[in-house]
SEGU-344563 format. One record per residue: residue number from 1; residue in three letters; x negated, y negated, z of N, C-alpha, C in turn. Coordinates in nm, 2 decimals, decimal comma. Layout:
<sites>
SITE;NUM;ala;X;Y;Z;X;Y;Z;X;Y;Z
...
</sites>
This chain:
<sites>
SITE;1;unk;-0,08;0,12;0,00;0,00;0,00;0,00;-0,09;-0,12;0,00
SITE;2;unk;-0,07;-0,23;-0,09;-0,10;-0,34;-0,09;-0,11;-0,44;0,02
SITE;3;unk;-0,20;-0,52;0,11;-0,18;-0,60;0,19;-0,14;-0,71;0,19
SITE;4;unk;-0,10;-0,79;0,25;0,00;-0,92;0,25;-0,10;-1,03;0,12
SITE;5;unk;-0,24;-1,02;0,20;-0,31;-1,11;0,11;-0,34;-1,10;-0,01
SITE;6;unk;-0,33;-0,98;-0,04;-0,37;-0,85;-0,15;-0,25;-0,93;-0,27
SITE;7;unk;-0,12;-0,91;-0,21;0,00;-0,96;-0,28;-0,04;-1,09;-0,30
SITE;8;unk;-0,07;-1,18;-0,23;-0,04;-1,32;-0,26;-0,17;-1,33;-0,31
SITE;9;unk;-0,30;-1,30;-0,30;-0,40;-1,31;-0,45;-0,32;-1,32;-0,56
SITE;10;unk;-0,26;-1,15;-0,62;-0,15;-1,14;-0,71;-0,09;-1,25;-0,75
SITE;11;unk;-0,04;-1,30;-0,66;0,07;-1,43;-0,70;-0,01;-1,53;-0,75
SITE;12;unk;-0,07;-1,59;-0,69;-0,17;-1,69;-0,74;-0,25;-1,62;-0,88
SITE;13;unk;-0,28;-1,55;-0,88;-0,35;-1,53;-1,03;-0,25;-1,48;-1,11
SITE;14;unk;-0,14;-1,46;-1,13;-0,03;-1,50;-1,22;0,06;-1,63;-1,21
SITE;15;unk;-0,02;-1,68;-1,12;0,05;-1,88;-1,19;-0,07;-1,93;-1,23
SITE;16;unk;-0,16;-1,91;-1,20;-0,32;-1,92;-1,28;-0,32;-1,94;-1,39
SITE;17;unk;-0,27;-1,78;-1,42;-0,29;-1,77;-1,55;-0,18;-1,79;-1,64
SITE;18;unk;-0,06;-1,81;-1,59;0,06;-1,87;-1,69;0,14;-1,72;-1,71
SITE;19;unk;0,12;-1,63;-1,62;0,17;-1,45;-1,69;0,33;-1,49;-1,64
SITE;20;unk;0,42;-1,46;-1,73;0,56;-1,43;-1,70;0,60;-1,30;-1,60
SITE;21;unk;0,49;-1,18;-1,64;0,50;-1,09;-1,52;0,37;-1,01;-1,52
SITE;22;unk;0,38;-0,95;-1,40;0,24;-0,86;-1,37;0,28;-0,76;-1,27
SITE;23;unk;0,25;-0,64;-1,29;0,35;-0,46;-1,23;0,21;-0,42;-1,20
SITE;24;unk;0,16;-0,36;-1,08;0,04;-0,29;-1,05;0,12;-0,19;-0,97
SITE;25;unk;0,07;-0,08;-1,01;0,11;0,04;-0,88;-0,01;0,11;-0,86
SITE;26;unk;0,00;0,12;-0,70;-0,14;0,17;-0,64;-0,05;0,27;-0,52
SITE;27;unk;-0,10;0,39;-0,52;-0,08;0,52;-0,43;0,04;0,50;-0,41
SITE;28;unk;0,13;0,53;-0,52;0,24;0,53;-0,50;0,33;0,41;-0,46
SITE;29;unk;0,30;0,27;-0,48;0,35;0,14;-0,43;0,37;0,07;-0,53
SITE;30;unk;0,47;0,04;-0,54;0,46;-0,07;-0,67;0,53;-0,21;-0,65
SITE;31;unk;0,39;-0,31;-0,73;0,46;-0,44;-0,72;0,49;-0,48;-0,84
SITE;32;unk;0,60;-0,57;-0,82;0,64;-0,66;-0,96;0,63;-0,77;-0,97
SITE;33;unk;0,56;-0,89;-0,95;0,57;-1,01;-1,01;0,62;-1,08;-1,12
SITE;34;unk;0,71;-1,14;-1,09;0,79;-1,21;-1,20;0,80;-1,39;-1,15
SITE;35;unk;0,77;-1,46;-1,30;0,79;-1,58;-1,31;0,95;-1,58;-1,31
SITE;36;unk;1,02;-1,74;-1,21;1,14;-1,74;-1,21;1,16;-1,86;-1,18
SITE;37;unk;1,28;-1,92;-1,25;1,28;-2,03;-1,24;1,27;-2,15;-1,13
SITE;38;unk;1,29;-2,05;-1,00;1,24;-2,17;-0,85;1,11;-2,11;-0,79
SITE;39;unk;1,07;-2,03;-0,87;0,89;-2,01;-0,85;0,89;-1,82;-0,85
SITE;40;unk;0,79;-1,79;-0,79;0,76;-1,63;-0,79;0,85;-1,58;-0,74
SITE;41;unk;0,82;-1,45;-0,74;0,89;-1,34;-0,63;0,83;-1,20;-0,66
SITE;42;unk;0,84;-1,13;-0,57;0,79;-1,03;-0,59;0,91;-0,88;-0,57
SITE;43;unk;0,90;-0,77;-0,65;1,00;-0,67;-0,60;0,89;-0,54;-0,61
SITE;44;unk;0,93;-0,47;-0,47;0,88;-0,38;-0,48;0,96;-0,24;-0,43
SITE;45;unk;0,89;-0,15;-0,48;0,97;0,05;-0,45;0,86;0,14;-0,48
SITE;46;unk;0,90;0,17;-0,39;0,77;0,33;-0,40;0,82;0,39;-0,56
SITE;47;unk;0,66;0,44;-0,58;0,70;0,51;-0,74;0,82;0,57;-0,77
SITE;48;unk;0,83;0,57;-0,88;0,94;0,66;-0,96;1,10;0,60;-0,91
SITE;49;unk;1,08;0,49;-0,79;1,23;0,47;-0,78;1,25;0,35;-0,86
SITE;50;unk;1,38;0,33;-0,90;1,44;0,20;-1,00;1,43;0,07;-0,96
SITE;51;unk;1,36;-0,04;-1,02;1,31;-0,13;-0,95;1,45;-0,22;-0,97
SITE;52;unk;1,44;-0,34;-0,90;1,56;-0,45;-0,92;1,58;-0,49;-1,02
SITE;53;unk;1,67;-0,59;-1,06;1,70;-0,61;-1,18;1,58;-0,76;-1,16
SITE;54;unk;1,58;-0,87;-1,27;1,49;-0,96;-1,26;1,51;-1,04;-1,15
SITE;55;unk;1,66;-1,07;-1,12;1,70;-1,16;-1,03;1,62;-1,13;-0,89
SITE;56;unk;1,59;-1,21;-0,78;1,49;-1,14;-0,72;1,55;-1,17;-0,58
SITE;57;unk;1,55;-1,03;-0,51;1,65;-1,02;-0,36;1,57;-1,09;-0,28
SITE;58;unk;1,63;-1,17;-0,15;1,58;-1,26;-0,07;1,49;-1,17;-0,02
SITE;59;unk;1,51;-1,02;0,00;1,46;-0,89;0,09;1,34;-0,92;0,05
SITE;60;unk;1,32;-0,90;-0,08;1,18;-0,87;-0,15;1,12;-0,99;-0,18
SITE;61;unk;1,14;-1,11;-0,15;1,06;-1,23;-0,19;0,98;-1,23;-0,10
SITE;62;unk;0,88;-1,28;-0,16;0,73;-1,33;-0,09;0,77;-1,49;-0,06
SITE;63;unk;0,75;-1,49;0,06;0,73;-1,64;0,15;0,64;-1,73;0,06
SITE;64;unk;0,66;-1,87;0,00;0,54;-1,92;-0,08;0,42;-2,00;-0,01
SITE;65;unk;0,49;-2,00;0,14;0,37;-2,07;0,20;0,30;-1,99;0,25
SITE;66;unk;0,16;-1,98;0,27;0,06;-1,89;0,33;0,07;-1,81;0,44
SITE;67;unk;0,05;-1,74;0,48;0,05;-1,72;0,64;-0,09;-1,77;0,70
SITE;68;unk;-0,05;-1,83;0,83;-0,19;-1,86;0,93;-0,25;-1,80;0,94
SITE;69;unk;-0,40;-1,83;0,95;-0,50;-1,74;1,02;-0,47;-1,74;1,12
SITE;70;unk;-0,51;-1,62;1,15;-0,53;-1,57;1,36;-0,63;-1,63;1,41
SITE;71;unk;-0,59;-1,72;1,50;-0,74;-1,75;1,55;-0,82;-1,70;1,63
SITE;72;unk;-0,95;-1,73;1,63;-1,03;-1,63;1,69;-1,05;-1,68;1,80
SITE;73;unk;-1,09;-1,57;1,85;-1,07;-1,58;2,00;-1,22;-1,66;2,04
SITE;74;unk;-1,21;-1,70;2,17;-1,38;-1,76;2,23;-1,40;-1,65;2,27
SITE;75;unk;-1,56;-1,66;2,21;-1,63;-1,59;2,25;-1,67;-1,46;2,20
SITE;76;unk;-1,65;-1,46;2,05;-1,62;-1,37;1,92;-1,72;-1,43;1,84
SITE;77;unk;-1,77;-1,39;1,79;-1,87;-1,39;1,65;-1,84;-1,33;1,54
SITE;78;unk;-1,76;-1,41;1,42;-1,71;-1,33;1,31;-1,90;-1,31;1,20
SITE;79;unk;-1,91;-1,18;1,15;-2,00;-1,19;1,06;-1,93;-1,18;0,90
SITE;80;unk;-1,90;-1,25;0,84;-1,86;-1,26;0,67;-1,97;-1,22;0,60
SITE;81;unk;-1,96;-1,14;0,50;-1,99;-1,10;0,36;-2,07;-1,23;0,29
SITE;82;unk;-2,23;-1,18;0,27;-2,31;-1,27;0,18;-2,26;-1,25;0,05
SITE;83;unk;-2,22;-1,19;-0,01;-2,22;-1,15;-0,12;-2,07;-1,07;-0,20
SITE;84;unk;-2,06;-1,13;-0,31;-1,93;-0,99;-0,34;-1,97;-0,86;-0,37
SITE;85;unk;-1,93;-0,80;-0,39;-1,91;-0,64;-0,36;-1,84;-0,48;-0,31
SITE;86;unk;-1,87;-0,40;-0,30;-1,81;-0,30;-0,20;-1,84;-0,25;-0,08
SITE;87;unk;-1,77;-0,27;0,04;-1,78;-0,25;0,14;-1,81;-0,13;0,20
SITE;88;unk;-1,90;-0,05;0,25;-1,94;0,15;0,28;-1,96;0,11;0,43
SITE;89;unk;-1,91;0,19;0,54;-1,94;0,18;0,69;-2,05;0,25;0,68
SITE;90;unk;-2,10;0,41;0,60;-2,24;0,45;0,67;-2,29;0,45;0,53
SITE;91;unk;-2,37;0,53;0,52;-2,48;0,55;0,38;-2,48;0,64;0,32
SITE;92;unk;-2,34;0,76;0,35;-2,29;0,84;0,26;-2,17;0,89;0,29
SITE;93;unk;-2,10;0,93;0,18;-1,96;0,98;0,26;-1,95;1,09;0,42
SITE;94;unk;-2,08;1,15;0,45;-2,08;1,25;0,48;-2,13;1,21;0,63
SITE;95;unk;-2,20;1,06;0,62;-2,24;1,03;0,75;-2,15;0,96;0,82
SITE;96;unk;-2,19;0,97;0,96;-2,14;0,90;1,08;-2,12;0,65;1,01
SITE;97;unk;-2,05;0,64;1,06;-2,04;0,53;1,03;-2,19;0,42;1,10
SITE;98;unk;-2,23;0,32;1,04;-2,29;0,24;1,08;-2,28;0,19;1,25
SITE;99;unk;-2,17;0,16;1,27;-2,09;0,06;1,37;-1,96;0,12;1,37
SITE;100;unk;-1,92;0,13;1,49;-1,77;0,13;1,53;-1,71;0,02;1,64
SITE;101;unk;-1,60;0,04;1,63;-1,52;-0,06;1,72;-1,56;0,00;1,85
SITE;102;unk;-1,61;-0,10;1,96;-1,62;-0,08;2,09;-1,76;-0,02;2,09
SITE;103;unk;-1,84;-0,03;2,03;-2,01;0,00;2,04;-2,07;-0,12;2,03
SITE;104;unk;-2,16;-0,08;2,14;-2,26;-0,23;2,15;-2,35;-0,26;2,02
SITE;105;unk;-2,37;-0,33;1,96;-2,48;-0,38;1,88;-2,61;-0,47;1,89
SITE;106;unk;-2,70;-0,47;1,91;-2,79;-0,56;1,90;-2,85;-0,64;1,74
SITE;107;unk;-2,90;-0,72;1,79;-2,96;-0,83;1,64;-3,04;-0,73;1,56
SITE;108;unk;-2,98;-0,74;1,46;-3,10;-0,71;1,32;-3,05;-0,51;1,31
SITE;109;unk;-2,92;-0,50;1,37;-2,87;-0,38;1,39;-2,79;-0,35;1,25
SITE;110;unk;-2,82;-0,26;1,19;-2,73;-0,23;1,03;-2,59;-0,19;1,10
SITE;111;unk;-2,47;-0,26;1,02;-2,40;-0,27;1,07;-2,26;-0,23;0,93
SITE;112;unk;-2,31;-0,24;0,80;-2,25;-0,14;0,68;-2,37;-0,15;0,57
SITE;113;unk;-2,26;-0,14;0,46;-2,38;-0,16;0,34;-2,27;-0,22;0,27
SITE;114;unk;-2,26;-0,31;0,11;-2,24;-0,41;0,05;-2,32;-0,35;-0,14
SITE;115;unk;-2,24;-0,30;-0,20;-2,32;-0,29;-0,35;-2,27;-0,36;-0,41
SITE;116;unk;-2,36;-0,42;-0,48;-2,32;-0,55;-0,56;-2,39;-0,48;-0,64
SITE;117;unk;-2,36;-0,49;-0,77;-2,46;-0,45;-0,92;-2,53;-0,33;-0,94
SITE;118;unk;-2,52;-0,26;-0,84;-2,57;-0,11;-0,85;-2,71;-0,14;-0,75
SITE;119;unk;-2,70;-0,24;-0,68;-2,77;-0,27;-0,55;-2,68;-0,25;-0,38
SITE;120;unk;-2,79;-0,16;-0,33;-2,71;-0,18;-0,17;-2,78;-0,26;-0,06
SITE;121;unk;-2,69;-0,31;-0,04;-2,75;-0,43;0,05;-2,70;-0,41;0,19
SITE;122;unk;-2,77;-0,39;0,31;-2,78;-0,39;0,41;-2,71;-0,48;0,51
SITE;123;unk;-2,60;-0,49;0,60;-2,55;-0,60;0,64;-2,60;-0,58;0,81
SITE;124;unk;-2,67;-0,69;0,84;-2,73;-0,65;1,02;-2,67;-0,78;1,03
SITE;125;unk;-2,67;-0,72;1,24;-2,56;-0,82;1,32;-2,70;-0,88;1,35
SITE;126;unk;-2,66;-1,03;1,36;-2,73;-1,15;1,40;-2,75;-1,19;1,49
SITE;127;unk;-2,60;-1,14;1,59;-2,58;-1,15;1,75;-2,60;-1,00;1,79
SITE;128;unk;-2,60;-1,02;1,95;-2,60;-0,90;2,05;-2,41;-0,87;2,10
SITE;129;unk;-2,36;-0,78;2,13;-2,27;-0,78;2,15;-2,16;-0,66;2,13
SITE;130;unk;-2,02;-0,68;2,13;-1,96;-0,57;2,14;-1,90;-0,53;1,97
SITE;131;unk;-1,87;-0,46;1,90;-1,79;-0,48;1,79;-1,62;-0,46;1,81
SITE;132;unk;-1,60;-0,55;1,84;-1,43;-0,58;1,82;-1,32;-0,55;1,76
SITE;133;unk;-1,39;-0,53;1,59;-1,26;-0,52;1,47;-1,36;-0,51;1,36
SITE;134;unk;-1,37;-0,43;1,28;-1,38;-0,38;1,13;-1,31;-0,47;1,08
SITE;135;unk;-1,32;-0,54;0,96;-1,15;-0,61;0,92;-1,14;-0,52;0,79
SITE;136;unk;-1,25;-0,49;0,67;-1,26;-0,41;0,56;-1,19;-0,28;0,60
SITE;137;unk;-1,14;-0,24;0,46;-1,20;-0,03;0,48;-1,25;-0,01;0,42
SITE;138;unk;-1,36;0,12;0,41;-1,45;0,17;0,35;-1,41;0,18;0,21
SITE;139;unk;-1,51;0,12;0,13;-1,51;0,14;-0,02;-1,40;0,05;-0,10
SITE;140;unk;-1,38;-0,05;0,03;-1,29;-0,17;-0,05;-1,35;-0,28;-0,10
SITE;141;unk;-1,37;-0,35;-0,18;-1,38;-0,50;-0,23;-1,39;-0,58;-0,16
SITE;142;unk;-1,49;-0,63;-0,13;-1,46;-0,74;-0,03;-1,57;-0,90;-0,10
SITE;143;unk;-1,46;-1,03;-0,10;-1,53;-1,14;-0,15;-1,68;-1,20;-0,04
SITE;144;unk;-1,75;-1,25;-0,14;-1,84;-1,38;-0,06;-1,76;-1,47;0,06
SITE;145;unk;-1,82;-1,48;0,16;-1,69;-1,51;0,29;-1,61;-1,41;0,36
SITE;146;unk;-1,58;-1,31;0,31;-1,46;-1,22;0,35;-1,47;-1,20;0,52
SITE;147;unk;-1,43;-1,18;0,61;-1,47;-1,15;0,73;-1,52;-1,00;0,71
SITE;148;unk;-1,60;-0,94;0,78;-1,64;-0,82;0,81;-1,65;-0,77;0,92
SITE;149;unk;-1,69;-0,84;1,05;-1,67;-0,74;1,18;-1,64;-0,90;1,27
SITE;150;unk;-1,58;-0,91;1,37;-1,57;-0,96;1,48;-1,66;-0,90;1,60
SITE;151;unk;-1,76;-1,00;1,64;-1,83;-0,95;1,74;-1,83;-1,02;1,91
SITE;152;unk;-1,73;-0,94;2,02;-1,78;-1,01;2,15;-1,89;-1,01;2,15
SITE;153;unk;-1,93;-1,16;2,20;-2,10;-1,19;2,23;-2,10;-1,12;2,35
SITE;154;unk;-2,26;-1,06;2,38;-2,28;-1,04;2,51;-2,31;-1,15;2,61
SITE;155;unk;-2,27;-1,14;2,72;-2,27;-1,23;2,85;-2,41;-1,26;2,88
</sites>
């Protein structure tokens, strides 16, 4: 299933681009984007079932204003993505993860990996501290900026 922000990328890169519609289905999810005369909307149904007609149900509209960030808490250290790429927790499907939620980290501690161009790039925490929140999953996309881990600082 697609994530909130996931969709509304979507949306924005079909008013971008001027598209009247754009249909992606991923593991069985399907979205529909359609231009309409008081702005977007989106309809969605798990595969194979009959999607709505164009007119677009209040159910299934996408909100056009953003949703807030969460803010972060004091005393958190977010680390964001140098680079675009793919996000991997360990260094092979087979190994233990780099970092998990609730494991201490220290500075210069490898913390995933990042391939950009058929390069893997090593991501180490900067701070000492706790790891809080993964925000990625493994083997997803993640932009330049993206958040990556939330770290309590140590005391």
């Amino acid at each position: 299933m697609l994530s909130y922000k996931e969709i509304r990328e979507l949306i924005d890169l079909a008013c971008e681009r001027g598209l009247s519609a754009l249909e992606i289905e991923q593991a069985g999810f399907r979205v529909r984007i359609e231009a309409a005369s008081r702005g977007n909307g989106v309809l969605a149904s798990p595969a194979g079932a009959p999607m709505a007609a164009p007119a677009l149900s209040a159910v299934a509209t996408v909100p056009a204003a953003a949703p807030e960030e969460p803010k972060i808490e004091e005393g958190l250290h977010v680390i964001t993505s140098p680079i675009v790429g793919t996000f991997y927790r360990s260094p092979s499907p087979e190994a233990n993860p780099f970092a998990e939620v609730g494991q201490r980290v220290s500075r210069g501690k490898i913390l995933c990996i990042i391939e950009s161009m058929k390069l893997m790039n090593e991501i180490e925490s900067d701070v000492e501290g706790e790891i809080i929140e993964v925000y990625p999953r493994n083997g997803q996309p993640v932009e330049y900026g993206e958040k990556l881990f939330a770290i309590r600082l140590a005391a």
